[in-house]
N, C-alpha and C positions, 0 to 999 in steps of 0.2 A: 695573538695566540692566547685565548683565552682559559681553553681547559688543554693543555700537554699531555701527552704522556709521556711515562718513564717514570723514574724516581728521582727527588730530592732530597740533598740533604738540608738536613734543620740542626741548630747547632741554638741552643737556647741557654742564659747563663741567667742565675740569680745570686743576687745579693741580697744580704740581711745584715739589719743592726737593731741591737736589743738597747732602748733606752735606760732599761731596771738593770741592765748587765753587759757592762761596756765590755767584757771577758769573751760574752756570748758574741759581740759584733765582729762584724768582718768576715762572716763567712759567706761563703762562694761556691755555687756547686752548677757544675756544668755538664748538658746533657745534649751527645751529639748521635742521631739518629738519622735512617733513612724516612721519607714524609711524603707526603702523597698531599698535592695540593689541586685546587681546585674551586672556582667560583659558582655558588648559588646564588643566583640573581646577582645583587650589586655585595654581595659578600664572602672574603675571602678566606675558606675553609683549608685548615691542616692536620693533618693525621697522622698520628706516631706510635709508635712502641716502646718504650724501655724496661726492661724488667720486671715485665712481665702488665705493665700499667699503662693503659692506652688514654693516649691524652688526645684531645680533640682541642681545638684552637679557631675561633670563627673570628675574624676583624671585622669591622665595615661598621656603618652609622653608630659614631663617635665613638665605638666600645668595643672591648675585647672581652670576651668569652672566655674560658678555660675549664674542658671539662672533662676530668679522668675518671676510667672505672679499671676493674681489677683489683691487685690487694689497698688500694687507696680508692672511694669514691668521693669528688668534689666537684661542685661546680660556683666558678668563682666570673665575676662580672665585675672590669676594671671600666669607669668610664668617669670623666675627670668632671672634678666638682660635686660626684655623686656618693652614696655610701649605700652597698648593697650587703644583705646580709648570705653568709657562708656556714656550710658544715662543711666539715672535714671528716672523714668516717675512715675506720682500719680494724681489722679483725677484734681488736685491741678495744676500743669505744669510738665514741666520737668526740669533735669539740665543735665548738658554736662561738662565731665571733661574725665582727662587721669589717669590709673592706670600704676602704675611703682612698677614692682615687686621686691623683695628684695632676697627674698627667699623663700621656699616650701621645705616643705620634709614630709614622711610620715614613719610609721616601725606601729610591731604588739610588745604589752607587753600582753604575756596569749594570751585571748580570746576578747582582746581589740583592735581596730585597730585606730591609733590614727594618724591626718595629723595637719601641723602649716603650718600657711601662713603670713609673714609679707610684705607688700607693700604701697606706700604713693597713695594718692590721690592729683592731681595735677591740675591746671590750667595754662596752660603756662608753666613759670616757677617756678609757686608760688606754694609752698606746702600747701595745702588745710588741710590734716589731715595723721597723721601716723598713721595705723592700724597693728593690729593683730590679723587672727582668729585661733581659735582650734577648731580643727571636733574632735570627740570620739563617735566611735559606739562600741555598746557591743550587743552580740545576735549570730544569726546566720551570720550576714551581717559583723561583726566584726570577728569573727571566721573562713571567708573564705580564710583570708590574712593568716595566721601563712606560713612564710618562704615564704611568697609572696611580692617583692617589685615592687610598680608600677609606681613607678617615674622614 
């Protein structure tokens, strides 16, 4: 069952820790959405909405994508051992840093498909913020993986 239909949910959580400002670490913001999943070729496309910011999510050959438009446009590329560089844009300005991935993996529990990504955000050489996110789809878009790895 490669392309489903129906709808998924995606349930993606991040964490952040500020090295300049241990005050700033430990936050956690968690975003749980219906997603529309979907393989191009050997790569696993997700598609969401949250207020009002559509985020785009592609996995497959060793890297993760991430790319929202609306009132935030980004496009960020997590792939471990690599450092890719990032804007960040909002009505507001923009910023401009590098992302340095750590590692990425993905596996299926049940009818759950579950991926972790931890990477820092950089400027220079200054480490801006150490992150980590978690995807979890459950649905039909999570049930396409079983015995499927795409990393």
């Amino acid at each position: 069952m490669r392309n489903p239909e129906g709808t998924s949910r995606i349930t993606v959580t991040g964490r952040q820790s500020d090295p300049g400002a241990p005050e700033r670490s430990g936050q956690e913001i968690t975003v749980t959405a219906d997603a529309r999943c979907r393989y191009v070729g050997d790569r696993f496309h997700i598609v969401y909405t949250d207020g009002g910011i559509r985020t785009h999510i592609i996995i497959g050959d060793g890297r993760m994508e991430i790319r929202r438009s609306g009132g935030i446009r980004s496009e960020m590329v997590i792939e471990p051992g690599q450092t890719h560089p990032m804007t960040y844009r909002t009505a507001e300005g923009s910023l401009s840093f590098d992302v340095a991935a750590d590692t990425l993996t993905s596996h299926q529990e049940g009818d759950v498909f579950l991926a972790k990504a931890s990477y820092r955000l950089l400027s220079g050489d200054t480490v801006l913020s150490r992150n980590e996110t978690d995807i979890q789809i459950k649905g039909p878009g999570g049930k396409q993986h079983a015995g499927t790895r795409i990393l």
